[in-house]
NUBADREN-624322 format. One line per 5 residues: number of its first residue (from 0); for each residue x, y, z of N, C-alpha, C. Coordinates in steps of 0.02 Angstrom, whole numbers, plus 50000, padded with zeros to 5 digits. Layout:
N
NUM = X Y Z X Y Z X Y Z ~ ...
This chain:
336
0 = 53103 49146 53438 53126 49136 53369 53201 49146 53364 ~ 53239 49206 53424 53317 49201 53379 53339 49139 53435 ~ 53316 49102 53464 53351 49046 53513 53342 48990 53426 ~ 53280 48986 53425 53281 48919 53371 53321 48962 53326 ~ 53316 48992 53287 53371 49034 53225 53450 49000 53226
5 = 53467 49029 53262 53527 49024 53311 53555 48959 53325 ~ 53505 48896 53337 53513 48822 53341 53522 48799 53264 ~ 53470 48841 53230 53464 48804 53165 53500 48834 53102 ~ 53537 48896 53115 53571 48910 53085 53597 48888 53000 ~ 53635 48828 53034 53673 48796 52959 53618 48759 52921
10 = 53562 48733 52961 53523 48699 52941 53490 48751 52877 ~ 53468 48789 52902 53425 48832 52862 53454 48864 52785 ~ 53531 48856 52796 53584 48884 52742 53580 48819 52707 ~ 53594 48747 52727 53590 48689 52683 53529 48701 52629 ~ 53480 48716 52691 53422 48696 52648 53403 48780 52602
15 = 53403 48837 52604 53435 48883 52550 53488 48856 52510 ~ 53523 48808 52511 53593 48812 52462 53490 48747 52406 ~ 53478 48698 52446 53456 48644 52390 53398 48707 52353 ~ 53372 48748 52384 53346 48799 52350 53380 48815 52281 ~ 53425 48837 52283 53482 48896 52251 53477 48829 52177
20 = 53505 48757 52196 53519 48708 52151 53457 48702 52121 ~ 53393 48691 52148 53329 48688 52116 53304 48728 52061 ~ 53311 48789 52060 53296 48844 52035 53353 48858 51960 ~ 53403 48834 51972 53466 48846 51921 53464 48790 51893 ~ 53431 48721 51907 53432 48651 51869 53355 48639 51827
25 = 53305 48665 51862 53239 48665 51845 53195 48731 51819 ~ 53197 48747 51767 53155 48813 51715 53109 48812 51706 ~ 53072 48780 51716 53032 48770 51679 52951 48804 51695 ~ 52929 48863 51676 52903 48908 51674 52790 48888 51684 ~ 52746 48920 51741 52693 48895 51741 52666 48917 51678
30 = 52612 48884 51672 52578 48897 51603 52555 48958 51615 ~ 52526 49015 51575 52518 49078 51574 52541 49125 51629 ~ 52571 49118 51650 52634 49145 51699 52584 49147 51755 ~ 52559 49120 51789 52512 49146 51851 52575 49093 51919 ~ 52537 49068 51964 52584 49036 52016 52540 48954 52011
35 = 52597 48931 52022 52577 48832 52011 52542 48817 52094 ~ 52500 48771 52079 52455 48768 52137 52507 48758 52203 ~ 52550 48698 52186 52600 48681 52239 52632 48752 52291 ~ 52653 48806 52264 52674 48867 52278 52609 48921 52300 ~ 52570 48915 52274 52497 48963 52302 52469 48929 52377
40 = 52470 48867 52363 52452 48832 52415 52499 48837 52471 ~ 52563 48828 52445 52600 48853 52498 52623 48896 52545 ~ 52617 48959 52517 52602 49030 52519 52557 49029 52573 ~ 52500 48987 52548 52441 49021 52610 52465 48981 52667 ~ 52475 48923 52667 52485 48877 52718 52568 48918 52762
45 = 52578 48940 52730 52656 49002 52771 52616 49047 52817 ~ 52561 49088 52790 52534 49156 52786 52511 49137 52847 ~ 52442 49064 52843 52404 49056 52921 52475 49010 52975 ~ 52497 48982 52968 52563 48985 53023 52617 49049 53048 ~ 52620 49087 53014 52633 49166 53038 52584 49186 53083
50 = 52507 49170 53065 52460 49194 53118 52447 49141 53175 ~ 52462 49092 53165 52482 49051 53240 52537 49062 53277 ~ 52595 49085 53241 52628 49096 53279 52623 49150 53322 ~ 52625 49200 53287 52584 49272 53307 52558 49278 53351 ~ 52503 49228 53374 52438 49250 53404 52498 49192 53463
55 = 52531 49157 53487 52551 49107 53509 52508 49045 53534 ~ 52496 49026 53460 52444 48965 53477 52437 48908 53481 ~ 52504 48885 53481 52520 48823 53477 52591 48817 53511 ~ 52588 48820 53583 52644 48839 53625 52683 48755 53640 ~ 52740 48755 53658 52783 48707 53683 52821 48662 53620
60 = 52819 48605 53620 52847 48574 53557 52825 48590 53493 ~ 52766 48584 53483 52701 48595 53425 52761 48647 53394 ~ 52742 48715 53438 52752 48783 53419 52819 48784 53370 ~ 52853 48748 53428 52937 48744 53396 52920 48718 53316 ~ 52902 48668 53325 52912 48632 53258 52876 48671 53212
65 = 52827 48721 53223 52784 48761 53169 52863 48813 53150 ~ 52861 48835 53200 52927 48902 53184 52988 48891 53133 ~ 53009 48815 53147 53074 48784 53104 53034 48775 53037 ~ 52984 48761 53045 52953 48745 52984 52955 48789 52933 ~ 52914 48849 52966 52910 48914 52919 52966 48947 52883
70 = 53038 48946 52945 53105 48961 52930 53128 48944 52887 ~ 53104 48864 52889 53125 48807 52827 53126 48826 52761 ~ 53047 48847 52759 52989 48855 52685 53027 48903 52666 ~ 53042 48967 52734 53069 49041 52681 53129 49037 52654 ~ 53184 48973 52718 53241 48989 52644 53251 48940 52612
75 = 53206 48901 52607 53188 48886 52522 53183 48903 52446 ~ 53118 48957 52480 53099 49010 52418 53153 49053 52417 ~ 53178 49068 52469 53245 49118 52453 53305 49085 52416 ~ 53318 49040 52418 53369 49026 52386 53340 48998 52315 ~ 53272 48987 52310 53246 48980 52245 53235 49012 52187
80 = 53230 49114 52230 53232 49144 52196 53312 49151 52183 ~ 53348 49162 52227 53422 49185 52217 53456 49141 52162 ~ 53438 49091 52170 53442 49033 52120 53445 49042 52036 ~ 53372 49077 52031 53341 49089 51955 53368 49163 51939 ~ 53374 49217 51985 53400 49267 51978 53475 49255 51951
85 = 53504 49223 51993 53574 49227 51991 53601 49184 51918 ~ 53563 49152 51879 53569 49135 51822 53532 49168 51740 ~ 53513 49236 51793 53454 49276 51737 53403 49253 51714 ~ 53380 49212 51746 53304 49167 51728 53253 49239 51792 ~ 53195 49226 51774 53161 49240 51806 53090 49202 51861
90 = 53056 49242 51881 53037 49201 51950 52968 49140 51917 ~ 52946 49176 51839 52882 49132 51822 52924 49078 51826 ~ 52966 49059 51807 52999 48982 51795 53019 48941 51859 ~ 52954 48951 51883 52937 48914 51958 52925 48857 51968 ~ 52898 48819 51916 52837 48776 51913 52866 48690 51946
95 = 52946 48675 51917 52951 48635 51958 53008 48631 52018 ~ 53017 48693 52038 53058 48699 52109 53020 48647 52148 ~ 52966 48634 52144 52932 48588 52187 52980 48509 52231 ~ 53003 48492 52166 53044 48442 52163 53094 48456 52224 ~ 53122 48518 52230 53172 48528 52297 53135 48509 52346
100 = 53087 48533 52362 53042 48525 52414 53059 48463 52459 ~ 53076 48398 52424 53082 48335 52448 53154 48342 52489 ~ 53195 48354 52447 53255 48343 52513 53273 48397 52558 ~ 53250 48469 52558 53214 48513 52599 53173 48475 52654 ~ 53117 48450 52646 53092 48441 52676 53102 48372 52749
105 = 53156 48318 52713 53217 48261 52741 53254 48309 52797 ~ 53278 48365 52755 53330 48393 52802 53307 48451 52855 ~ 53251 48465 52873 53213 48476 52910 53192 48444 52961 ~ 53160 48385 52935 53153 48322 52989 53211 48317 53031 ~ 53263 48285 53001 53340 48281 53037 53344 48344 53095
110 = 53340 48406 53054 53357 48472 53108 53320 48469 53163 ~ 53243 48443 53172 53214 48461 53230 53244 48398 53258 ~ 53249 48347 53233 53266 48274 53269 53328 48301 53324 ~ 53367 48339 53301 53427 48355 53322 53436 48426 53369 ~ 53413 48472 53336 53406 48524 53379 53348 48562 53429
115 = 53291 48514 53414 53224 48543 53459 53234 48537 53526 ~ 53270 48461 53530 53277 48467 53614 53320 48473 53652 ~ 53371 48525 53599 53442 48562 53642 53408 48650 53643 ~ 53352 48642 53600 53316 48728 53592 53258 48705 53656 ~ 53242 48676 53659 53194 48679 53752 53237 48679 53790
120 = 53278 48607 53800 53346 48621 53861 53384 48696 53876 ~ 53368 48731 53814 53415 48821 53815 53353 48861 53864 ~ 53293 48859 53823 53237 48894 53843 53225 48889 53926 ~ 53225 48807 53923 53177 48798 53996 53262 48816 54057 ~ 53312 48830 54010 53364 48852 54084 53368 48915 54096
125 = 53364 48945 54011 53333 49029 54021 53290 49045 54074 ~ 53223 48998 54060 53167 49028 54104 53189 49025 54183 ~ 53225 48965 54215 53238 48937 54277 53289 48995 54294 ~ 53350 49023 54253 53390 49057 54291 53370 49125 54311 ~ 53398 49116 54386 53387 49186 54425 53401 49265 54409
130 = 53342 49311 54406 53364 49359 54398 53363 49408 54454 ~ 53426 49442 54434 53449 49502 54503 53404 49531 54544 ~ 53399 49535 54591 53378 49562 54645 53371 49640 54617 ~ 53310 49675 54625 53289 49739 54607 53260 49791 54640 ~ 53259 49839 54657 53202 49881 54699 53169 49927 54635
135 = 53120 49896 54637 53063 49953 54587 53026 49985 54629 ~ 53024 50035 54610 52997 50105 54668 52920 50106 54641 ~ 52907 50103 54601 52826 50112 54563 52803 50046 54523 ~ 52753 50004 54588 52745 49937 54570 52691 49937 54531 ~ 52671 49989 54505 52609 49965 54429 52665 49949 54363
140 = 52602 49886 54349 52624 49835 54281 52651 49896 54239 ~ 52617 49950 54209 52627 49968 54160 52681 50020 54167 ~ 52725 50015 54214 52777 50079 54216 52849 50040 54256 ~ 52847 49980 54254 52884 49932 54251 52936 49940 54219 ~ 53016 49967 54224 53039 49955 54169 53053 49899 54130
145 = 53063 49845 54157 53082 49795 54121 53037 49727 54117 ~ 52985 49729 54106 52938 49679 54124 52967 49619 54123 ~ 52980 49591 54065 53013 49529 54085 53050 49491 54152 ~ 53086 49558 54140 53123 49528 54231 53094 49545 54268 ~ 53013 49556 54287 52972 49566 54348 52947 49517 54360
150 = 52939 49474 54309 52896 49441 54292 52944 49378 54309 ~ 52992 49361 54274 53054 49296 54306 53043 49315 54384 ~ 53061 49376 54420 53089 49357 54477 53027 49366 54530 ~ 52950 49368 54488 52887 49345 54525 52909 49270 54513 ~ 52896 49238 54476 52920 49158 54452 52957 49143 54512
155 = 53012 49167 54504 53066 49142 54564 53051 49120 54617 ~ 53016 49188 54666 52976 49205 54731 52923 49167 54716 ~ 52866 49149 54686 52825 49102 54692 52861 49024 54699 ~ 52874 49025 54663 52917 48945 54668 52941 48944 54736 ~ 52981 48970 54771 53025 48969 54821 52961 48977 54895
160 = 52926 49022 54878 52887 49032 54930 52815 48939 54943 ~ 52820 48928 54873 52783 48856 54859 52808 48822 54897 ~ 52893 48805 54881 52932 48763 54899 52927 48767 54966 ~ 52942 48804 55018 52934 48818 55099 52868 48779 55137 ~ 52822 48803 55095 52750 48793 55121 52753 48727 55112
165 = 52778 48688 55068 52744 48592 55037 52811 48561 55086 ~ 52849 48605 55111 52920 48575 55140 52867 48583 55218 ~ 52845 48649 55260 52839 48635 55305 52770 48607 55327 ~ 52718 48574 55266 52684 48548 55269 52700 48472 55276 ~ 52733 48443 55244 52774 48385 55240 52812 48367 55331
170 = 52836 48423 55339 52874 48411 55425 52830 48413 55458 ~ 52759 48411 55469 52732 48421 55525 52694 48366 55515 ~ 52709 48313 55580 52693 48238 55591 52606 48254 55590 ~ 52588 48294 55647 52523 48288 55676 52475 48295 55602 ~ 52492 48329 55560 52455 48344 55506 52419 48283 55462
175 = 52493 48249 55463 52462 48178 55415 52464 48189 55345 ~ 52469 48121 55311 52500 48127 55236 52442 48142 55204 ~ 52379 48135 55240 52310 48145 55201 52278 48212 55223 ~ 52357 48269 55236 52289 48318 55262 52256 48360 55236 ~ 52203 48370 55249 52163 48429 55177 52212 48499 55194
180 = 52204 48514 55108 52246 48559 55108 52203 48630 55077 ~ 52156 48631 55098 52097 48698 55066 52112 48762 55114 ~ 52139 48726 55169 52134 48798 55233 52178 48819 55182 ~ 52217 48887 55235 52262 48943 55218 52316 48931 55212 ~ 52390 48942 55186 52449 48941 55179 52484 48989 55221
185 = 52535 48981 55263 52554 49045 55284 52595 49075 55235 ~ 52582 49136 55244 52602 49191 55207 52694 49231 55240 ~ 52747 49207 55197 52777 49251 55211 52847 49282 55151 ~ 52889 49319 55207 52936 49348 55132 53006 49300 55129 ~ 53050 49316 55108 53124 49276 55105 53162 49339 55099
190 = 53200 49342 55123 53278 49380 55108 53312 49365 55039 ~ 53339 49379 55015 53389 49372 54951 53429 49308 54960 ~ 53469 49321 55023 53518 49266 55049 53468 49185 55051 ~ 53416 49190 55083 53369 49157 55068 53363 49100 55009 ~ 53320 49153 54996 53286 49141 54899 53365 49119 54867
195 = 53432 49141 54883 53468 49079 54842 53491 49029 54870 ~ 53491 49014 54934 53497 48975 54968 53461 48917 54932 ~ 53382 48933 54935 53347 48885 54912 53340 48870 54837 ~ 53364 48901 54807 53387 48901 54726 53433 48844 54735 ~ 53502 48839 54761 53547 48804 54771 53508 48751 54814
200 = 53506 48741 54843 53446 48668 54871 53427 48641 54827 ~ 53387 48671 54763 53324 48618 54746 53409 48602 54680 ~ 53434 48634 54648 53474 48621 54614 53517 48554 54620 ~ 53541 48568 54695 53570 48494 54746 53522 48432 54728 ~ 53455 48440 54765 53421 48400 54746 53416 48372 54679
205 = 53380 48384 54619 53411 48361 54554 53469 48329 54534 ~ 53500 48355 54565 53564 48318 54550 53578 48261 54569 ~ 53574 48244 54641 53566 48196 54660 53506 48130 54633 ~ 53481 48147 54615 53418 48094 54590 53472 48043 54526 ~ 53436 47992 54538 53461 47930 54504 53454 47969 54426
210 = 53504 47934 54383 53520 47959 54298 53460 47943 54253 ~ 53414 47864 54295 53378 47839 54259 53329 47788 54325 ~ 53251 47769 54282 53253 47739 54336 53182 47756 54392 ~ 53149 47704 54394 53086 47762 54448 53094 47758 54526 ~ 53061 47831 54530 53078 47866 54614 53015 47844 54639
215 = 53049 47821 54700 53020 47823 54771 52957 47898 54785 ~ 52910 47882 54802 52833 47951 54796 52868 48004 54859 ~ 52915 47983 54892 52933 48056 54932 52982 48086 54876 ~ 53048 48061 54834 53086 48071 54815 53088 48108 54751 ~ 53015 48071 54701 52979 48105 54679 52948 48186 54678
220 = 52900 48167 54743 52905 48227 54776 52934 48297 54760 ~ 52981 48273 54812 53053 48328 54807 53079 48356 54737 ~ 53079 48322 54704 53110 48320 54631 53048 48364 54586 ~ 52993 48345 54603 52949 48436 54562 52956 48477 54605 ~ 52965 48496 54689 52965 48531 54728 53005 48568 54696
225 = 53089 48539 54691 53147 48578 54645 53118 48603 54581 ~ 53110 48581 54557 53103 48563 54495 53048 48636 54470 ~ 52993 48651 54505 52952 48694 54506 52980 48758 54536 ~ 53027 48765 54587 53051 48811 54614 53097 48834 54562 ~ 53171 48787 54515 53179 48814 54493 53163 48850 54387
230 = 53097 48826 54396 53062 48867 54336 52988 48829 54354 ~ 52950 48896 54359 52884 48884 54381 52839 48902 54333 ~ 52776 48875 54340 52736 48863 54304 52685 48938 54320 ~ 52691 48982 54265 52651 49039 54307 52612 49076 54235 ~ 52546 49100 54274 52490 49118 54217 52479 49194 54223
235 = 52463 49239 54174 52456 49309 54166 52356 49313 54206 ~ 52357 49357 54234 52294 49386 54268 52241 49370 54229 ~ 52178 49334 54239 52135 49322 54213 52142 49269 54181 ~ 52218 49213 54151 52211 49201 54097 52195 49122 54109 ~ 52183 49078 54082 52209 49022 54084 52268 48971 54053
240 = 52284 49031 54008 52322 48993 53932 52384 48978 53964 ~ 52417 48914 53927 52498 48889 53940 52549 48946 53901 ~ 52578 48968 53925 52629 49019 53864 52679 48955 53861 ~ 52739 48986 53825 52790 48964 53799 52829 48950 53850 ~ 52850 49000 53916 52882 48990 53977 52832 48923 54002
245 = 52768 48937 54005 52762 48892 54052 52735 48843 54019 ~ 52750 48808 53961 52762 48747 53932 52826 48725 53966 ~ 52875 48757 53945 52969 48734 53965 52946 48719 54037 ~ 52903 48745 54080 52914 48720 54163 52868 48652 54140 ~ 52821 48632 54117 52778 48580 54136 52838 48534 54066
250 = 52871 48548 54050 52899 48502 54023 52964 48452 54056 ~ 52970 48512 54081 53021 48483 54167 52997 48435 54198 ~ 52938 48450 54222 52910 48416 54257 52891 48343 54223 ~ 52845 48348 54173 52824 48282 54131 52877 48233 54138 ~ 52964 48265 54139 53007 48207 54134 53003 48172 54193
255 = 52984 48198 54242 53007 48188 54320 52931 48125 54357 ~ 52880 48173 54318 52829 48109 54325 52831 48067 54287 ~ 52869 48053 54227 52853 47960 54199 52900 47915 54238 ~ 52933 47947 54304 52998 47921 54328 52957 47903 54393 ~ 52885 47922 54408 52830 47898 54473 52772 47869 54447
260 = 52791 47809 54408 52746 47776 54351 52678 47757 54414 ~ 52680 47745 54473 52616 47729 54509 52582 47778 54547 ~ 52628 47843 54527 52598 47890 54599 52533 47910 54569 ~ 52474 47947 54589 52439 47990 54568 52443 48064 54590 ~ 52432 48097 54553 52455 48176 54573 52383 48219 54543
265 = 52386 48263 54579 52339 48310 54606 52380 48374 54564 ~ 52333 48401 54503 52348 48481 54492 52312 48524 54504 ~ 52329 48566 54542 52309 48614 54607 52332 48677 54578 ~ 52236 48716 54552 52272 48776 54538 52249 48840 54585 ~ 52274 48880 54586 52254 48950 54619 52264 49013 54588
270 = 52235 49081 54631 52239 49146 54592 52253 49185 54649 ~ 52273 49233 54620 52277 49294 54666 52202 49314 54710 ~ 52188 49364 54748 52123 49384 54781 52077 49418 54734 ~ 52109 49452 54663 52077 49496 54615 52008 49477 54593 ~ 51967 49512 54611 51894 49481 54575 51853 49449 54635
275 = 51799 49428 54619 51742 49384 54666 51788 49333 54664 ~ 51764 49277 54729 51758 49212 54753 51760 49149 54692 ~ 51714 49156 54673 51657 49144 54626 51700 49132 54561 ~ 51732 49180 54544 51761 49164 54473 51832 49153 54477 ~ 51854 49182 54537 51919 49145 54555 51933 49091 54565
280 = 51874 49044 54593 51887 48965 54601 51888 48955 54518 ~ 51822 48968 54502 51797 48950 54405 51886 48947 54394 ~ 51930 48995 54377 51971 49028 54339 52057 48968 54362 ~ 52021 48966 54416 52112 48908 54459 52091 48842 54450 ~ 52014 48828 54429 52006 48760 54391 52012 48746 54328
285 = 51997 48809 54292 52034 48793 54214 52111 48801 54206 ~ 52124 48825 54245 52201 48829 54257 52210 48757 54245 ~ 52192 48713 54303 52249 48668 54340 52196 48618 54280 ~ 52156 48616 54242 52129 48586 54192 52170 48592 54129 ~ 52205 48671 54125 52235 48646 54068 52294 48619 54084
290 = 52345 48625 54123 52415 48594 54134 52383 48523 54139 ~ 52317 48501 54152 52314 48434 54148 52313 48385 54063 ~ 52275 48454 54029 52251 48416 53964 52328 48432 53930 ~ 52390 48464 53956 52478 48479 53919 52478 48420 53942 ~ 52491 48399 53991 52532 48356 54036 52492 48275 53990
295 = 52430 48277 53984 52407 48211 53945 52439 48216 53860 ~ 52455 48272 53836 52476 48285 53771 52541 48261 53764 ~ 52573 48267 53829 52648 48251 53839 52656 48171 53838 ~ 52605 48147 53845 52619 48071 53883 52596 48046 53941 ~ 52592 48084 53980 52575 48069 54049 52493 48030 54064
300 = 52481 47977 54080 52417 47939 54079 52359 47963 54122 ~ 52287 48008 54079 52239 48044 54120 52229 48000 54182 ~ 52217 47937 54191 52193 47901 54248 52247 47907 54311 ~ 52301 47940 54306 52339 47954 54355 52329 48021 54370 ~ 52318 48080 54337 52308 48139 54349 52234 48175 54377
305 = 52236 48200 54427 52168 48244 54429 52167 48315 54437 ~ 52134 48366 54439 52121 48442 54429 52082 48454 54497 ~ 52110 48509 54535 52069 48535 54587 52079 48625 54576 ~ 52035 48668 54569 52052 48707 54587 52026 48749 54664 ~ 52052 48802 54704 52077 48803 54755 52066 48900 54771
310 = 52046 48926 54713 52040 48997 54713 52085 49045 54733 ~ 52081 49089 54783 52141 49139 54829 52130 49109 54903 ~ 52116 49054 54894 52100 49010 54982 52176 48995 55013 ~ 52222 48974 54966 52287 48965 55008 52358 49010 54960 ~ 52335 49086 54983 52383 49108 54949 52463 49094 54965
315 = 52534 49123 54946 52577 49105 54972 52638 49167 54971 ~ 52620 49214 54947 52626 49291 54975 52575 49348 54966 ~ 52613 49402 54991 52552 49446 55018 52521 49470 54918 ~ 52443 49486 54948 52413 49483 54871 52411 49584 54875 ~ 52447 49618 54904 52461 49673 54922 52481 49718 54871
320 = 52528 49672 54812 52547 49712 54771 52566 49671 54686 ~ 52564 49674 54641 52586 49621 54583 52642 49576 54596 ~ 52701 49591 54610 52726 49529 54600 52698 49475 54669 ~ 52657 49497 54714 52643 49454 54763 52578 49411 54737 ~ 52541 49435 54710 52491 49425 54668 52508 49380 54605
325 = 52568 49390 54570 52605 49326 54503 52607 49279 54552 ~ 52638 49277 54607 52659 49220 54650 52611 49162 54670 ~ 52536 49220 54695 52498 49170 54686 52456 49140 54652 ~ 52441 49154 54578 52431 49127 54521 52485 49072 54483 ~ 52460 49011 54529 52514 48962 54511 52469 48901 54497
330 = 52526 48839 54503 52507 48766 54485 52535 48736 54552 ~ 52519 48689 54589 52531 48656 54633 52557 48577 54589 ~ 52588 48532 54624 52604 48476 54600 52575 48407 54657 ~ 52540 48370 54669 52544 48345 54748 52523 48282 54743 ~ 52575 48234 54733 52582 48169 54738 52558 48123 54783
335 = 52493 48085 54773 52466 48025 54814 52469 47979 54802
């Protein structure tokens, strides 16, 4: 909320100032002072979008546009009241502020047209950039000081440790472009020097890719390899749900596949070792089921996409301790 705030700033003051004019041009009072349906109705329709947002239930673009919305509605009424106050009228004389509503509601449209997708571009570089190197002495979740940044620089290390494995799967001739990929992953760590090494790689990569234009299925490839390494797609223990971070990563990505209009791709999910067999496969197939049903929401055409999930069969660090365990609760990407 203060990233969109922050984008939308002036927007939100315009649309408080047509408030302020509404309220000081229009008096005109509901019949027995109660609230005019337009405003009751509205009210509630504020009240259950507070509880979507809340609960975060409508993650990625959707979400955005609920949040500007609400921002919208409140300084509306705020400048509606400031409006009637500030001329000594009072608040019954509500009845046709309604009328603001309309170019409020114009200049809203405009704001997300304009700022929604410089407020993902902020988010999804937030999520991608690296955070510092740490030694936490006491690796339980709940004594963590800073969760957030345990949690980015699991992201990080999963991505990077992904990236290695689909790189030295890719170099090895004898294997073949069709080789099943259910066995095991080898398991290992990176150094610091490392892990930015390969930060700076996949970054290179991106860059290099054509401005516009569709990629070649290795080049492709490469380009979610980066692309995933640097902001990865990663799910909380047990869960299946997309959060807000990992909307901004599959939104990365979505751009990168309408640019491999023939490939088909494989979403490949997995979990940590936590729990039976049994419900760990269940749990890395609704995974890689839902990044499939975002990814069709986005645009992307179901008959090109399929869902495998894959359980704790090819982890890609040690499941020894939590952040090794975030790492392997991921999304795979794998282009045929």
């Amino acid at each position: 909320m203060d990233s969109l705030l922050s984008h939308l700033g002036l927007w939100l003051a315009a649309i408080l100032a047509i408030g302020v004019v509404t309220a000081q041009r229009r008096r005109r009072a509901e019949a027995g002072g109660g609230l005019s349906p337009w405003l009751g109705w509205g009210l509630l329709a504020f009240a259950l979008g507070l509880v979507v947002v809340g609960v975060g239930a409508l993650p990625g673009r959707p979400g955005l546009w609920l949040e500007s919305g609400l921002a919208a509605y409140a300084a509306f009424l705020i400048g509606c009241v400031a409006g009637a106050l500030g001329r000594g009228g009072n608040l019954r004389e509500h009845r046709e502020w309604a009328l603001g509503l309309l170019p409020a509601t114009l200049l809203w449209l405009g704001a997300n047209a304009v700022e929604i997708p410089r407020i993902e571009a902020a988010r999804s570089e937030a999520a991608a950039s690296p955070v510092e190197d740490r030694v936490i002495a006491d690796k339980r979740p709940a004594e963590v000081a800073d969760p957030r940044a345990a949690f980015l620089e699991s992201a990080r290390r999963q991505a990077e440790n992904l990236a290695r494995s689909q790189a030295a799967t890719r170099a090895e001739p004898e294997a073949g472009a069709g080789a099943d990929r259910t066995g095991s992953v080898a398991v290992q760590n990176l150094t610091p020097q490392q892990r930015a090494a390969r930060l700076e790689a996949a970054r290179a990569t991106l860059a290099k890719l054509p401005a516009a234009g569709a990629l070649e299925l290795a080049a492709c490839q490469q380009a979610l390899d980066a692309s995933q390494l640097l902001s990865k797609a990663l799910f909380a223990p047990g869960s299946a749900d997309i959060t807000r971070v990992t909307a901004a990563a599959l939104n990365a990505l979505t751009s990168i596949l309408r640019r491999c209009p023939d490939a088909k791709v494989e979403i490949a999910g997995h979990t940590d070792n936590v729990g039976d067999e049994a419900n760990n496969h269940a749990l890395s197939q609704r995974r890689a089921e839902a990044v499939l049903r975002y990814l069709v929401a986005q645009g992307v055409p179901a008959a090109r996409l399929s869902a495998a999930g894959y359980g704790a069969q090819q982890p890609i660090a040690p499941n020894d301790d939590e952040p090794g365990r975030a790492d392997n609760r991921r999304i795979e990407f794998i282009l045929k």
